[in-house]
C-alpha atoms as one frame of an Amber mdcrd trajectory, in Angstrom:
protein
 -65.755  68.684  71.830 -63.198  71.621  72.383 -64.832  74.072  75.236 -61.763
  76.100  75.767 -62.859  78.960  74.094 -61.270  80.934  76.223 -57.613  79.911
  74.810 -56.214  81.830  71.696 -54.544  78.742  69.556 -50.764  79.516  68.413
 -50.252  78.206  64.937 -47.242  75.711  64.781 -45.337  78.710  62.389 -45.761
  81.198  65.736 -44.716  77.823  68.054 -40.789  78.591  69.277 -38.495  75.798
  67.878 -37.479  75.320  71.434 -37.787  76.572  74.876 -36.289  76.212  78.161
 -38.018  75.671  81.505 -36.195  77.203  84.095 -36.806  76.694  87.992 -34.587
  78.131  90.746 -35.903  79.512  94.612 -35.061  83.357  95.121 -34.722  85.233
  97.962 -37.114  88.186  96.919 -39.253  87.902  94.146 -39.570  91.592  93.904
 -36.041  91.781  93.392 -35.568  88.829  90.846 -38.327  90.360  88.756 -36.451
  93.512  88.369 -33.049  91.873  87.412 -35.254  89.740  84.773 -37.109  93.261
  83.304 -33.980  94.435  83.316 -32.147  91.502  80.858 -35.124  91.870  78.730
 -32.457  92.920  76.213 -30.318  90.315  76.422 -32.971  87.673  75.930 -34.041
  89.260  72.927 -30.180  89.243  71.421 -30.524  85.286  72.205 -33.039  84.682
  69.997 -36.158  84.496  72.739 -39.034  86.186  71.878 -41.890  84.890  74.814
 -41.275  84.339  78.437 -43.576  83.564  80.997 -43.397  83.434  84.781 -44.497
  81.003  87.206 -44.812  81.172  91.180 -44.801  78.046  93.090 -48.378  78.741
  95.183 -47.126  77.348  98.537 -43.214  79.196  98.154 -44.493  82.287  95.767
 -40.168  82.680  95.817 -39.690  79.401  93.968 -39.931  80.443  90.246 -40.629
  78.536  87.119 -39.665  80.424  84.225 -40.667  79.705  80.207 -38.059  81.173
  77.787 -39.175  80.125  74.286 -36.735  80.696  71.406 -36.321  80.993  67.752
 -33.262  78.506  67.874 -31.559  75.780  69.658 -28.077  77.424  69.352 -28.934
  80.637  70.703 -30.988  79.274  73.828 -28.446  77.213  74.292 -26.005  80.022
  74.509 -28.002  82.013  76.058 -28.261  79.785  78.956 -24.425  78.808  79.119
 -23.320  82.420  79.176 -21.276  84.139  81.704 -23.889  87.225  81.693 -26.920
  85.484  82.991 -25.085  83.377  85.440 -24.321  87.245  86.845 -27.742  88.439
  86.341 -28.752  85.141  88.343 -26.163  85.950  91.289 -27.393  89.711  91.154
 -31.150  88.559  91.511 -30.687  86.868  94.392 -30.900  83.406  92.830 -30.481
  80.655  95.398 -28.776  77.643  94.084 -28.082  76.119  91.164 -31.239  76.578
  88.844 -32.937  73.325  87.213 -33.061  73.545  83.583 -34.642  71.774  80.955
 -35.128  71.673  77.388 -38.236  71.267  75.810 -39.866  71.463  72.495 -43.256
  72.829  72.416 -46.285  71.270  70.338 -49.423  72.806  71.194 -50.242  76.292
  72.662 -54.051  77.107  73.540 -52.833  78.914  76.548 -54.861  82.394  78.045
 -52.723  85.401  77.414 -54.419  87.974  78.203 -54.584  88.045  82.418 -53.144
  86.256  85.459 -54.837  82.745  85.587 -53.527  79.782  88.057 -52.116  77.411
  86.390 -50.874  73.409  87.426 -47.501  72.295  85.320 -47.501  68.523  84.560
 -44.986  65.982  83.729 -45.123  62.137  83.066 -43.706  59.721  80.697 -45.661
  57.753  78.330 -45.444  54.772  76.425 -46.344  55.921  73.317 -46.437  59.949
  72.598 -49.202  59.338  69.551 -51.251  57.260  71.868 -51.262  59.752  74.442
 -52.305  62.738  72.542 -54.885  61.027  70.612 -56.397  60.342  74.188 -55.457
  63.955  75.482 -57.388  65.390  72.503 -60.480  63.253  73.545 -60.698  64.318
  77.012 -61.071  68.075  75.964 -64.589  67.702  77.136 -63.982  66.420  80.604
 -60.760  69.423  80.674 -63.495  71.920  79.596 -66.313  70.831  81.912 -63.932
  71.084  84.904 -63.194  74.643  84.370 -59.763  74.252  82.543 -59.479  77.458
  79.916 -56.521  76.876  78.446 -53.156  74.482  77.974 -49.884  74.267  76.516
 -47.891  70.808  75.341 -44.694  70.243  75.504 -42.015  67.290  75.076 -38.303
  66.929  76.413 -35.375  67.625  73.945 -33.671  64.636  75.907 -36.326  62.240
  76.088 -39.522  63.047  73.709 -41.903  60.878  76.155 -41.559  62.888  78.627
 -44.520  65.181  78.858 -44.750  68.538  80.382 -48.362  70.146  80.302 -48.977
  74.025  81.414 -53.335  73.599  82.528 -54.882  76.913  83.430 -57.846  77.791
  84.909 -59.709  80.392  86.957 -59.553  79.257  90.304 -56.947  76.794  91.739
 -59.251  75.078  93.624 -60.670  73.610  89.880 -56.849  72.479  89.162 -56.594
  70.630  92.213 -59.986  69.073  91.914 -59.334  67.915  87.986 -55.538  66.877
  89.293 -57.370  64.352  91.762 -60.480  63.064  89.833 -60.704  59.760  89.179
 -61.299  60.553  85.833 -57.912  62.040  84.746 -56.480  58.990  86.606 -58.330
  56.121  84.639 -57.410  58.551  80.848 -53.900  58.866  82.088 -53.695  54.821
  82.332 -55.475  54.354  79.182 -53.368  56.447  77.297 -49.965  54.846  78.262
 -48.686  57.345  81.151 -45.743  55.568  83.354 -45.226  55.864  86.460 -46.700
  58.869  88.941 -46.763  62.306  87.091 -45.222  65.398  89.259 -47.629  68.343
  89.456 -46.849  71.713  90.736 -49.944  74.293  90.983 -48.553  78.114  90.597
 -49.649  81.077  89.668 -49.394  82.448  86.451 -47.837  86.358  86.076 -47.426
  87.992  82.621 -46.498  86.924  79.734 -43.127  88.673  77.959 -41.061  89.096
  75.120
């Protein structure tokens, strides 16, 4: 049984083709936000029409950013271009940022506020056999306070995972993270190996 009713469903025709998941540290987050209002433009030339921002809850300066585009050859360009490596320096972007190609399946994500959120990635054995058991444990997601959820799967390697969880309090994230529960489903459905989980917290979601 779905309980997320909280979660407004994107049609696959509304679903970017592709997106990039961008994390790099900054030195200010104030002034990194600017820079990125300010290149609003230029994301929109590239073909990216949603973004959403990410703060790492124990370094709120570590930043994982969701650029979703229209097509593969204009994120792609977007990312390799001389303009946004500046925009990066200008921001005070620390390091080299870690970048990563993804195409999205499934977005029930909450739009419409701040929520925290806990960004998951594992490889499975099978991707069919994992979302069949995914879609089952809806109930179990629901009863422990998760509202809403995005899917995703690597350009590079399409069994590796990433899921965006929300919910209202991060204490419920951590809690569903470490239940014994999600452990014994994610064995079931074929996961490999340990799955990395950052918690953040959500900010707004842009064009």
């Amino acid at each position: 049984m779905q309980t997320q009713t909280n979660a407004t469903p994107v049609s696959s025709t509304q679903l970017p083709s592709i997106a990039a998941v961008v994390i790099h540290e900054v030195r200010d987050y104030a002034t990194w936000k600017s820079a990125f209002d300010a290149h609003a433009e230029g994301r929109k030339k590239a073909g990216i029409f949603t973004a959403h921002i990410n703060r790492d809850v124990d370094n709120p300066n570590l930043i994982t950013a969701y650029l979703g585009a229209r097509s593969a050859e204009g994120l792609k360009s977007f990312i390799a271009s001389p303009d946004l490596k500046e925009t990066m320096q200008r921001a005070g972007v620390k390091g080299a940022p870690q970048i990563a190609l993804i195409t999205p399946v499934e977005d029930e994500t909450v739009k419409d506020r701040s929520l925290p959120g806990a960004i998951v990635r594992h490889e499975v054995a099978d991707f069919k056999t994992w979302k069949k058991a995914f879609d089952e444990h809806a109930g179990a997601r629901g009863a422990a306070g998760i509202v809403g959820h995005a899917l995703n799967r690597s350009v590079e390697q399409p069994n590796l995972v990433v899921i965006y969880l929300q919910a209202e309090r991060l204490e419920q994230l951590r809690e569903f993270a470490a239940s014994p529960n999600l452990k014994d489903t994610m064995q079931k459905a074929g996961v490999q190996g340990q799955p990395a989980i950052s918690f953040v917290t959500g900010q707004e979601w842009t064009a």
